[in-house]
N, C-alpha and C positions, 0 to 999 in steps of 0.2 A: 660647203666650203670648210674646209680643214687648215689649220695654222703649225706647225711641225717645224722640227728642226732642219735648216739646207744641210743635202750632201754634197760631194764634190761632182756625182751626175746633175746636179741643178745650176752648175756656174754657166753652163751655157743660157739660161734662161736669166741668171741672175746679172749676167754681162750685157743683154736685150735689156732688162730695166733700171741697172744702171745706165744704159748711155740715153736711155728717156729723159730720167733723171739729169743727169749731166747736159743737158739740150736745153733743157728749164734753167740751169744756174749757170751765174753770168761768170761765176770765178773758173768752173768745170770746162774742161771737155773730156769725150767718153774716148777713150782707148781703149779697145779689148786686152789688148796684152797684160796694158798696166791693172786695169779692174779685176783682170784672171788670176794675175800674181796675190793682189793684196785678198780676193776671197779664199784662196788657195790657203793665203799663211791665217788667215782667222779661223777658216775650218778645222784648219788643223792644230790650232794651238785655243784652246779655248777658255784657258788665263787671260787672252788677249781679247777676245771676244764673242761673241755668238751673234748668231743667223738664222732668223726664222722666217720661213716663205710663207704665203698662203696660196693652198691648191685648190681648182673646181675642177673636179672630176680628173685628175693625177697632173692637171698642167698648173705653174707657177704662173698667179696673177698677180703678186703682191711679195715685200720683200721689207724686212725691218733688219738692221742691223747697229748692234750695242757692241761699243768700244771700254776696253775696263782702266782706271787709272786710277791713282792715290792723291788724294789730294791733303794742302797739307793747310791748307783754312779751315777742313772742318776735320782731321787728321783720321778721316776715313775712306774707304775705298767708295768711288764714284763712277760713274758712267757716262759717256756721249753716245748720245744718240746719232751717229752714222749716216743713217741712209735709210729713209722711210720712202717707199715708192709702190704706188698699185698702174696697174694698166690702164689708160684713157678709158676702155671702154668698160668698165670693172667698178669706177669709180662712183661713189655715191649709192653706196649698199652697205655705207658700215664695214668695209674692208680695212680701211685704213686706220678705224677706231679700233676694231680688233688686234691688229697688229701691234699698233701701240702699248695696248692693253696688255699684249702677251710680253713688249719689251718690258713693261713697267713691272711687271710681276716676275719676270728674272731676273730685274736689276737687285727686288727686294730679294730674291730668294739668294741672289749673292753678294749680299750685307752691303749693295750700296747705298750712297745716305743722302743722294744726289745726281740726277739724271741733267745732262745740259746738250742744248740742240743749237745749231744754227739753220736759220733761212734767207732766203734773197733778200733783201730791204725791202724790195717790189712786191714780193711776193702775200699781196695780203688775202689770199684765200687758205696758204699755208698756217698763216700768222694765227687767223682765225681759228681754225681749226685745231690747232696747238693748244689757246686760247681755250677755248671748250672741254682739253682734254684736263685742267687744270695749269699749265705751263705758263708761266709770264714772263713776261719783259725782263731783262738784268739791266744795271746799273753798267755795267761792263760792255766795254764795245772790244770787237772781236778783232785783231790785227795780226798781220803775220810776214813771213819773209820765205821766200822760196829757197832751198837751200840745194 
């Protein structure tokens, strides 16, 4: 298993695990179009973000993606955590800690000083395993408005 950076030949793969993804979260639905647009602009601008798969043997099992912003609490650049997703039958080999592993270490190597994720409420196997990676709970409850 390899961890590498996505190209734009892997959004077809990467469109298959987001709408995995998107099936588990109550807020999500998967749309190809839209998921194709938004990997399309992070590949390609990479101020805005990075994408790293993970392959077995040249196919995309696994998929971490870091969003870049500035914040102004701690008046440095920081990170969200995106979209962390491995394939049902993939999972529980240490893929998803890798992946992690690989966001956590580009967030440092691009001076950010703060990674934040969200998950389902429901979701306590996610929770957990966040949990183990170091990440905890905030104080902060997450709200928003469709625009």
């Amino acid at each position: 298993m390899q961890i590498t950076s996505a190209t734009v030949s892997d959004i077809p793969a990467l469109c298959e695990l987001l709408a995995l993804l998107f099936t588990q979260e109550a807020d999500f639905q998967p749309d190809e179009e839209t998921q194709r647009r938004g990997l399309v602009h992070i590949l390609n601008n990479p101020d805005v973000g990075l994408i790293f798969v993970a392959r077995k043997q040249a196919k995309v099992i696994g998929m971490v993606n870091l969003l870049f912003t500035f914040s102004t609490a701690l008046g440095e650049k920081v990170a969200l955590l995106e979209d962390l997703i491995v394939l049902p039958n993939q999972r529980g080999n240490g893929i998803g800690s890798q992946l992690l592993k690989k966001a956590i270490e580009m967030a440092r190597l691009n001076y950010c000083h703060r990674i934040t994720l969200l998950t389902d409420s429901v979701n306590e196997s996610a929770q957990r395993f966040y949990q183990k990676q170091g990440f905890q709970f905030s104080a902060m409850i997450p709200m928003r408005v469709l625009l």
